[in-house]
C-alpha positions as CSV (number, residue, x, y, z in Angstrom):
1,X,-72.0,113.3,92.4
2,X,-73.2,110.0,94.0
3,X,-72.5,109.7,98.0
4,X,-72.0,106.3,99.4
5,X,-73.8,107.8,102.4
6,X,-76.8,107.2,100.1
7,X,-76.1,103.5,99.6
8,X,-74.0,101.3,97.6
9,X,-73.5,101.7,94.1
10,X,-75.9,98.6,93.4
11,X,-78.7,99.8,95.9
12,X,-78.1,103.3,94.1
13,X,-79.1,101.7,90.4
14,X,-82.5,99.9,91.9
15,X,-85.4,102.0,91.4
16,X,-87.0,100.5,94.0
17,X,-84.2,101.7,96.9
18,X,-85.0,103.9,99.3
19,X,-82.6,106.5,100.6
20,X,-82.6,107.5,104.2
21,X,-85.0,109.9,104.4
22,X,-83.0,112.6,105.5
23,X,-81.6,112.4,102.0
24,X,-84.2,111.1,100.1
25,X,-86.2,114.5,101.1
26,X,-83.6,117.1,99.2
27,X,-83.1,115.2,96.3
28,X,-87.0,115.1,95.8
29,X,-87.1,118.8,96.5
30,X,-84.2,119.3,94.3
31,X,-85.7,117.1,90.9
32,X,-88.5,120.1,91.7
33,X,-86.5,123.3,91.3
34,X,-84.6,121.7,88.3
35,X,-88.6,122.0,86.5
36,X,-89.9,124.2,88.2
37,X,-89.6,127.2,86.1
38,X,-90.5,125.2,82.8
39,X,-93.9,123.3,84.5
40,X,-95.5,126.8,85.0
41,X,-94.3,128.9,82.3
42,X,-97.1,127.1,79.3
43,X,-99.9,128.4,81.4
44,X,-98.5,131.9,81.4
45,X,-98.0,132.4,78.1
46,X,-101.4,130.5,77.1
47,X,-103.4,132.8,79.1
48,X,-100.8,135.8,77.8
49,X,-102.1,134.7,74.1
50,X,-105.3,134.5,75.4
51,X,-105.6,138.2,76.8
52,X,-106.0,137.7,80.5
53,X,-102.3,137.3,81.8
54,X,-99.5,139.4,82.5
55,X,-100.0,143.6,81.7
56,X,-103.6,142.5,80.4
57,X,-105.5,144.3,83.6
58,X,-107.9,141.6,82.6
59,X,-111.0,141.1,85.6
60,X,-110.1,137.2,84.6
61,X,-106.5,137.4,85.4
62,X,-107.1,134.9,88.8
63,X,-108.1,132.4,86.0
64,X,-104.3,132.5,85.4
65,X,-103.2,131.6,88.9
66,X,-105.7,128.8,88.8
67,X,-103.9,127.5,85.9
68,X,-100.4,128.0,87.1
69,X,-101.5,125.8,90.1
70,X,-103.2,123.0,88.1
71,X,-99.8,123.0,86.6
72,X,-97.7,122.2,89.9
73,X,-100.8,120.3,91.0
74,X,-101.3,117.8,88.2
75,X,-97.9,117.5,87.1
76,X,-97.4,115.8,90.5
77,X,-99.7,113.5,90.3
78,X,-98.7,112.8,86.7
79,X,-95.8,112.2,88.2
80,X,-97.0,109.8,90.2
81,X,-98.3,107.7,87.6
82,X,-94.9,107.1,86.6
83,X,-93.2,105.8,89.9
84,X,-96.1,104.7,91.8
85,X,-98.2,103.2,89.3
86,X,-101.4,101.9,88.7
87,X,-101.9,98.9,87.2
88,X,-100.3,99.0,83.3
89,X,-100.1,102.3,83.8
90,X,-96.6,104.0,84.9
91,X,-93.1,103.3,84.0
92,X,-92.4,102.7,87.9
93,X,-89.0,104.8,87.3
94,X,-88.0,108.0,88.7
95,X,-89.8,109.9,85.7
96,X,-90.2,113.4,86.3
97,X,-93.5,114.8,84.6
98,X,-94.4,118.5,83.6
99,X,-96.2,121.0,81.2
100,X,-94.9,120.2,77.7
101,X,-93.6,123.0,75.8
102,X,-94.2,121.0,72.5
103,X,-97.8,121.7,72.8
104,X,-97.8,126.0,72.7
105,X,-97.5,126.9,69.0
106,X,-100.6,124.5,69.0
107,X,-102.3,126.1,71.9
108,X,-101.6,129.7,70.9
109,X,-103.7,129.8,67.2
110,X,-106.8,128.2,69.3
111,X,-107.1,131.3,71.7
112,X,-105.1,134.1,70.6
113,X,-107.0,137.2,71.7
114,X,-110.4,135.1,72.6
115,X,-110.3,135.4,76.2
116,X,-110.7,132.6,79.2
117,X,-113.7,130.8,77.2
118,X,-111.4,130.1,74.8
119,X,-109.8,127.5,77.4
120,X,-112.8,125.2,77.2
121,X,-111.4,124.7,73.3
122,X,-107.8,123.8,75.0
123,X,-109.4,121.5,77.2
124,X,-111.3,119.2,75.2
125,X,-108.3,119.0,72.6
126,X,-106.2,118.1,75.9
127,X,-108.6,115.5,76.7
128,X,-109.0,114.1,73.9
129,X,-105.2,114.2,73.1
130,X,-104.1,112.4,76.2
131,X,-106.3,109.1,75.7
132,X,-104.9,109.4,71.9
133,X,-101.6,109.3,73.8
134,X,-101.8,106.6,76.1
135,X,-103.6,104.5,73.5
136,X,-99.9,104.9,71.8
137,X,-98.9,103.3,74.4
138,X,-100.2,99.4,72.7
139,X,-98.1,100.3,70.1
140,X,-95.5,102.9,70.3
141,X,-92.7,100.0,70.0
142,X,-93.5,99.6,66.5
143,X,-93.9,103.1,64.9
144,X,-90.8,104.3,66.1
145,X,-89.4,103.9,62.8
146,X,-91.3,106.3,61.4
147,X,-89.7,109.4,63.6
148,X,-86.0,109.2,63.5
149,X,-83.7,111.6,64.3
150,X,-84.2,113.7,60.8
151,X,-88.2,113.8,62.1
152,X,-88.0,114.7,65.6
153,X,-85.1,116.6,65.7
154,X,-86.6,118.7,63.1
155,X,-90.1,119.3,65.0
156,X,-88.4,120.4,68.4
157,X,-86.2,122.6,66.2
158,X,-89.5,123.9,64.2
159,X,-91.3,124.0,68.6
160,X,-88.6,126.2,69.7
161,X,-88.2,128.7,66.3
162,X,-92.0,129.0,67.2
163,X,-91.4,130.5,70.7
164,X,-88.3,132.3,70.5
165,X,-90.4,135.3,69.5
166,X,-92.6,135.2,72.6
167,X,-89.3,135.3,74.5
168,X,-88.3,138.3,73.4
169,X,-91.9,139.9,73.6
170,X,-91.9,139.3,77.1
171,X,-88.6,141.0,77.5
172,X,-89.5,144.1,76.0
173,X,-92.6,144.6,77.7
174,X,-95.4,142.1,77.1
175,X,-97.7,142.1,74.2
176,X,-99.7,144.2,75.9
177,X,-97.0,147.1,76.0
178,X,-96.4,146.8,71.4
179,X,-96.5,150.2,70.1
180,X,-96.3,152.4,73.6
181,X,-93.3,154.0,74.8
182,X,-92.5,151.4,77.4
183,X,-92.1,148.5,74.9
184,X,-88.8,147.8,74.6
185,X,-87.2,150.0,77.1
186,X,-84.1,150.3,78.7
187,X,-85.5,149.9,82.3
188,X,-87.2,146.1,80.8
189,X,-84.0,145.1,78.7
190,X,-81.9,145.7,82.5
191,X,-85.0,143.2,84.3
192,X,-84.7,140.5,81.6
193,X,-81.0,141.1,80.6
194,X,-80.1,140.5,84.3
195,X,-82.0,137.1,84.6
196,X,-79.6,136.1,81.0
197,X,-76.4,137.0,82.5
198,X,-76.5,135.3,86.2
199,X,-78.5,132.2,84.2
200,X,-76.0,131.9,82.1
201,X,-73.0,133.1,84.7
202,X,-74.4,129.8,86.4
203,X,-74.6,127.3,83.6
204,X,-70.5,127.9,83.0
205,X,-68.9,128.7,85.7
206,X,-70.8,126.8,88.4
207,X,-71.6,123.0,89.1
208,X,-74.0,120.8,90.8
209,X,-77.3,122.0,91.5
210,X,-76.3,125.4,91.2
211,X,-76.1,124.8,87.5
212,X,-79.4,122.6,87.0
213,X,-81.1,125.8,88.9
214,X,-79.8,128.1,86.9
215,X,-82.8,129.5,85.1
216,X,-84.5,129.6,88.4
217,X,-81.6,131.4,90.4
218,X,-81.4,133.9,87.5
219,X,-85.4,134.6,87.8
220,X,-84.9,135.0,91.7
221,X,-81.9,137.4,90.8
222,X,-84.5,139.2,88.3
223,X,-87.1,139.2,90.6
224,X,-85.2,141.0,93.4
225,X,-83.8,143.6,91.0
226,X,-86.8,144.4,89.8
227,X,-88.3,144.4,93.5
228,X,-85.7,146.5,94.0
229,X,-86.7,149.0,90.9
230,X,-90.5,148.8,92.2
231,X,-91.7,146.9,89.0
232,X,-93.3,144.5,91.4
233,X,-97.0,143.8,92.5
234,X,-97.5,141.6,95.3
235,X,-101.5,142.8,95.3
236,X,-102.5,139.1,94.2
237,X,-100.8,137.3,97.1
238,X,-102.7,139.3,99.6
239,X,-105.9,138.2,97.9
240,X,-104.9,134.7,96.8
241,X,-106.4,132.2,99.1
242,X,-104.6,130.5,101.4
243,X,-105.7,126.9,100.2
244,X,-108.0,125.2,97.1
245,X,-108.4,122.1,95.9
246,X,-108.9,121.3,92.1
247,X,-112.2,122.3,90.1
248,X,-113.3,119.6,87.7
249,X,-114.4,121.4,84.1
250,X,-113.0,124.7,85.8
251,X,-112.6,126.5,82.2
252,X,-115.4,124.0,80.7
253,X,-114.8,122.1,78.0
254,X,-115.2,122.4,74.0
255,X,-114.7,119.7,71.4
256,X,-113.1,121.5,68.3
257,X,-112.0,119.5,65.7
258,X,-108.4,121.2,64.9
259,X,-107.9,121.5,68.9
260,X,-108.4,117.3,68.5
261,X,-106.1,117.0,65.7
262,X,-103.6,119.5,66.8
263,X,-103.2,117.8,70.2
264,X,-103.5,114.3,68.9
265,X,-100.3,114.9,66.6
266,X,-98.2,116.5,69.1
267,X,-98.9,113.8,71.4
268,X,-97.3,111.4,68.8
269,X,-94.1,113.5,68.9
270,X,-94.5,114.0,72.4
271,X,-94.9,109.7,73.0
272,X,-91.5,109.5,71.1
273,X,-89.9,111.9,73.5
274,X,-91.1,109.6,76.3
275,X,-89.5,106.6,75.2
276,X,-86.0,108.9,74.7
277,X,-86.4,109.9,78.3
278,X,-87.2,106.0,79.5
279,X,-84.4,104.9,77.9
280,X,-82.1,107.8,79.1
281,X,-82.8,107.2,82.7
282,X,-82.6,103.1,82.4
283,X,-79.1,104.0,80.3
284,X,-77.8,106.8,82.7
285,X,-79.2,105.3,86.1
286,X,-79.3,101.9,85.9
287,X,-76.9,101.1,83.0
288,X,-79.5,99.1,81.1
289,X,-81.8,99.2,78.1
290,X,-85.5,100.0,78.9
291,X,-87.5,97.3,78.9
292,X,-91.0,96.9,76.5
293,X,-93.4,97.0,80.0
294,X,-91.3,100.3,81.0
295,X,-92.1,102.1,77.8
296,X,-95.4,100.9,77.3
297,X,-96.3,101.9,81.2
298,X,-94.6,105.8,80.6
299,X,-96.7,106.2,77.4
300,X,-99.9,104.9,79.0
301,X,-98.9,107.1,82.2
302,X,-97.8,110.4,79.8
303,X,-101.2,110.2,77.5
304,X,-103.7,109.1,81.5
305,X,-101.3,112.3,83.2
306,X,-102.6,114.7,80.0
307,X,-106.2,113.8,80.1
308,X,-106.9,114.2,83.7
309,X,-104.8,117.6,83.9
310,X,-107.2,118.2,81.0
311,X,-110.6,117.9,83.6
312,X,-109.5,120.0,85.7
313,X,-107.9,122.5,83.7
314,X,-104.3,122.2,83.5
315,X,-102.1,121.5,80.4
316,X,-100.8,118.9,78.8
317,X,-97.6,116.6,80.6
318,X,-94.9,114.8,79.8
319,X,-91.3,113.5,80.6
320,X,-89.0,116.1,81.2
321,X,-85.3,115.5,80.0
322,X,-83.5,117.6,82.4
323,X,-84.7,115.5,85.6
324,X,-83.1,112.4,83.5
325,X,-79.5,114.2,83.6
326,X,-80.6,114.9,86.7
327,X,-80.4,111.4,87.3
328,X,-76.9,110.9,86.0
329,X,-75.3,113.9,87.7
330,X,-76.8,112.2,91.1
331,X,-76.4,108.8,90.4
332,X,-79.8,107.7,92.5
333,X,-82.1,105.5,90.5
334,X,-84.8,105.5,93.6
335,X,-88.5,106.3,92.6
336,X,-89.3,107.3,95.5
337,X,-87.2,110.3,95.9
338,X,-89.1,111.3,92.8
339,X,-92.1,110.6,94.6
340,X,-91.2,112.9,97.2
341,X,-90.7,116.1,94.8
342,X,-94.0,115.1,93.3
343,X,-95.8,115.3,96.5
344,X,-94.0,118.8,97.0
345,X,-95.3,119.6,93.6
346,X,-99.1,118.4,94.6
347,X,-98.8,120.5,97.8
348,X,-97.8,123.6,96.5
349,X,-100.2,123.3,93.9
350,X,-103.1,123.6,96.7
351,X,-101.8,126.6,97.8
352,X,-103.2,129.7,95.4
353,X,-100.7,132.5,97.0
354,X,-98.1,130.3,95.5
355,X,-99.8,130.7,92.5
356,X,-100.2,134.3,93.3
357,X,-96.1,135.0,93.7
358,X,-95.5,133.7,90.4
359,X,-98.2,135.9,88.7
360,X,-96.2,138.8,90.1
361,X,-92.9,138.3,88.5
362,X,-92.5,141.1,86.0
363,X,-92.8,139.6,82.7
364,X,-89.8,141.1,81.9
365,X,-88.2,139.3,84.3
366,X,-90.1,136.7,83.1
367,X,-88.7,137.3,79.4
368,X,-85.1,137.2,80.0
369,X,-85.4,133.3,81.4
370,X,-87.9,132.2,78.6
371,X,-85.4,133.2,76.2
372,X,-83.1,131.3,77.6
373,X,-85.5,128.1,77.7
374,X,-87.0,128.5,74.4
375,X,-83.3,129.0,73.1
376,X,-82.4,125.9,74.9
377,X,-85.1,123.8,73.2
378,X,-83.9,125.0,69.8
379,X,-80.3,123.6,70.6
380,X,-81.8,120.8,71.6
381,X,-83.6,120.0,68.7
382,X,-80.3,120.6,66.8
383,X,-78.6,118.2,68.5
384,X,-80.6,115.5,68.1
385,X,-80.3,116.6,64.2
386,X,-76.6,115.7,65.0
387,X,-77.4,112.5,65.0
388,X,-78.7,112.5,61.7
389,X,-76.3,111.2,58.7
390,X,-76.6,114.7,56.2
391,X,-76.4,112.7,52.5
392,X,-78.3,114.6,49.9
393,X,-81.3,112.8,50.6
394,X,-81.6,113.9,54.3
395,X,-80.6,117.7,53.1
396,X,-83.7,117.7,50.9
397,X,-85.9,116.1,53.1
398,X,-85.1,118.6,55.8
399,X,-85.1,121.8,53.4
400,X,-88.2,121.4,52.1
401,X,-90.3,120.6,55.7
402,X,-87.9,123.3,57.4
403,X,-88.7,125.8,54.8
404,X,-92.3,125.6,54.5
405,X,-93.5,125.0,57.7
406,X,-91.2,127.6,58.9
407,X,-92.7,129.5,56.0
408,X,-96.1,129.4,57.0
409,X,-95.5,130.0,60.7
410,X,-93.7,133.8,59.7
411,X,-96.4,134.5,57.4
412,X,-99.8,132.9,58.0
413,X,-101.7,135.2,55.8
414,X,-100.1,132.7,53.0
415,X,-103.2,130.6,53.8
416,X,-106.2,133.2,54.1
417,X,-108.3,131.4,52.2
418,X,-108.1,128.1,54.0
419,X,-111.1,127.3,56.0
420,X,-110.6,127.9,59.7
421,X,-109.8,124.2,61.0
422,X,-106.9,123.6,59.0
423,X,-105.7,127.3,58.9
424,X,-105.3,126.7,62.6
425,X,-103.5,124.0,62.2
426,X,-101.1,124.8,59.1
427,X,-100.1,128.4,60.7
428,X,-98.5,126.8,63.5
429,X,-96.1,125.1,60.8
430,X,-94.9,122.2,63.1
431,X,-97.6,120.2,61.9
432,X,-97.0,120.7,58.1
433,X,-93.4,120.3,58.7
434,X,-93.6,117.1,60.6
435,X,-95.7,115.5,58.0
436,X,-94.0,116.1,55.2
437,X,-90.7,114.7,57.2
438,X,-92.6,111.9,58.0
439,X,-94.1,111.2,54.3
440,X,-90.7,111.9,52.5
441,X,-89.1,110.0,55.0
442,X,-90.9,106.9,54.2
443,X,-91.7,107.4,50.5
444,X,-88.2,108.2,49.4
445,X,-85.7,105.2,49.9
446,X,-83.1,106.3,47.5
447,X,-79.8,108.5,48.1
448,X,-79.7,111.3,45.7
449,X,-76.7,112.2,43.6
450,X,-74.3,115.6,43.4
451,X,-76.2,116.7,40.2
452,X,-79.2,116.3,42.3
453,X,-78.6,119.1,44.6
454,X,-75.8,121.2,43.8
455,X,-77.7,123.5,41.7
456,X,-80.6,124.6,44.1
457,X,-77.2,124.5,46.9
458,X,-75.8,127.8,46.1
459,X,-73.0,126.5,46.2
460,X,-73.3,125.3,50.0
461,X,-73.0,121.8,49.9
462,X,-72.4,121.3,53.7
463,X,-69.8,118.9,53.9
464,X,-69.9,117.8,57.1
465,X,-68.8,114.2,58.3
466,X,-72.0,112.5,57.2
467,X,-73.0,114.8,53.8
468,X,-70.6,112.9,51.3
469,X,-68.9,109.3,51.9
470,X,-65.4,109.3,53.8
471,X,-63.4,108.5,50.8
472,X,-63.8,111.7,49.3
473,X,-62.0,113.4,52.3
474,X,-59.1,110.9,52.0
């Protein structure tokens, strides 16, 4: 999709050129809507979990609009660190930064049902998270043995098995809604069923931007018939203020030792994905391998973005991998056109009734795109298990961290008698599952043979290409 009005194919692969502005402007704009609906969706559901978001008639639901525009807000600026940069810190690439999804099935356990002071928790586990993260960034070159494919492919399988179910709760009718008439209804299956179709109508069948935006098309589609259905309450953007500038310690903060932990172990994963994105755009963009100053910048920018978004009440960032296809479908390497979406992204997170027009799409509507997304991250985490040679070793390794963790996530009462900390932290069942990837992983070196597995199999072997050697299928 490159345009040789934009330059010529060298200037195109130098993140340092410059488009003319004319151009430069919509392709900012555009790396914006291709996030958009994923930056700002965390906070919704975290304050959802937390009992003063969506159908909660909660006296603190502004609190949520003040996180949904720390979310645009700081996820420009972490942006920033990455193409501007300051000092070591920033990758000085067009790295588009955002509201991690990674980080929710560790958020939700901290404040389910505890209200907005729960958040202070949140915060200080953010904080504390983020320097953990950019400290990773001294190092991160030599650790990435220890997560490949089998590891993190497995945890962003394990992040999205975790939200799926808030996906469809929002569809039905909110939390809120469980056990009255209205959950589940026709009238919210038609909001949310609508935003599935004309998402995915767009994904297949159309091209270009049109099909990076789908998600958000299909939640403007949504939106409208629900509008049209009068499921929708614009009373918030009347109130909403017409401009505010960050609050430092908004929500407080709190220093709990699983928030700490938590945090700290999902920014490991979350570094990792970093240096995949880094490498993806220098691959895609510029046709080169990353260099070590590149990847050491993005983690020190990733971990710096996270702890200042943790100040002033916002969520954790990182690199998000659909602005790197982005970058392929475009074919512009420039930095500064991703500077310009971020200052789009800083500017509408100063404006509250922005904030305020999110908060009133129906959850329903709502529903029928996270489902979508969370469904999305699932795939994704599958195919990076692609990647992954499947010899019996690799099967056993994966069964065993898939089923427990996935285990204790579906049934958390397993671990009742666990003191609070690590029952926190075990429920969510990424972590378990991640460490005992890692650990097996690294402790066992040796293939295993047929009699090894075929009787705990069932007589499913799964011979796909890289389950038994070649020579058996010849």
């Amino acid at each position: 999709m490159s345009d040789a009005t934009l330059g010529t194919p060298e200037q195109l692969r130098d993140p340092n050129y410059t488009p003319p502005i004319l151009k430069a402007v919509p392709l900012g704009i555009q790396h914006v809507l291709a996030m958009f609906v994923s930056n700002v969706t965390p906070a919704i559901i975290v304050c959802g979990a937390a009992g003063f978001g969506f159908g909660s008639n909660s006296p603190d639901f502004p609190q949520m609009i003040y996180m949904i525009q720390m979310s645009m807000f700081f996820a420009g600026v972490a942006t920033l660190f990455q193409t501007i940069g300051l000092g070591p810190v920033g990758a000085r690439l067009p790295i588009v930064q955002g509201t991690s999804f990674a980080f929710i099935p560790i958020m939700i356990p901290l404040v389910v049902g505890k209200g907005v002071d729960a958040i202070a928790v949140l915060m200080g586990g953010i904080v504390v998270g983020g320097l953990f993260h950019a400290s990773l960034g001294l190092f991160i070159g030599r650790i990435r043995f220890a997560l490949p494919p089998l590891v993190t492919g497995l945890v962003v399988t394990m992040i999205g098995l975790a939200l799926v179910k808030v996906g469809v709760q929002y569809a039905a009718g909110g939390v809120p809604a469980i056990g009255t008439e209205e959950y589940g209804s026709g009238l919210n299956w038609l909001m949310a069923g609508t935003v599935i179709v004309v998402t995915l109508g767009l994904k297949f069948f159309a091209r270009g931007m049109l099909s990076v935006s789908a998600v958000l098309i299909g939640l403007l589609v949504g939106y409208v018939v629900a509008f049209a259905l009068g499921q929708v309450n614009l009373g918030n953007v009347g109130r909403a203020a017409p401009f505010a500038m960050p609050n430092p310690f908004h929500f407080g903060i709190e220093f709990s030792f699983a928030a700490i932990i938590g945090f700290c172990a999902m920014s490991f994963v979350s570094a990792v994905e970093t240096v995949g994105d880094v490498s993806g755009i220098t691959k895609g963009g510029a046709g080169r391998e990353a260099t070590d100053k590149e990847i050491q910048g993005a983690t020190f920018a990733d971990g710096l973005g996270t702890a200042v978004s943790g100040v002033f009440g916002a969520l954790p960032n990182t690199s998000f991998s659909q602005n790197v296809g982005l970058i392929a479908m475009t074919g512009v390497m420039s930095r500064t056109v991703v500077t310009i979406g971020a200052l789009f992204l800083i500017i509408c997170g100063l404006i509250p009734k922005i904030g305020a027009v999110i908060s009133s799409v129906p959850i329903e509507v709502l529903g029928g795109g996270v489902i979508v997304m969370f469904g999305m991250v699932v795939a994704a985490g599958v195919s990076m298990l692609s990647d992954v040679t499947w010899n019996r070793r690799n099967m056993v390794i994966f069964a065993i961290s898939l089923s427990l963790g996935l285990g204790l996530q579906l049934e958390p009462g397993a671990l009742q008698h666990l003191p609070g900390t690590f029952k926190v932290l075990a429920t969510s069942g990424i972590l378990p599952a991640a460490i005992i990837a890692i650990v097996l992983n690294l402790v066992l070196r040796e293939e295993l043979s047929d009699e090894a597995t075929e009787e705990v199999s069932g007589g499913m072997a799964g011979h796909g290409l890289g389950s038994i050697e070649q020579s058996d299928h010849v």
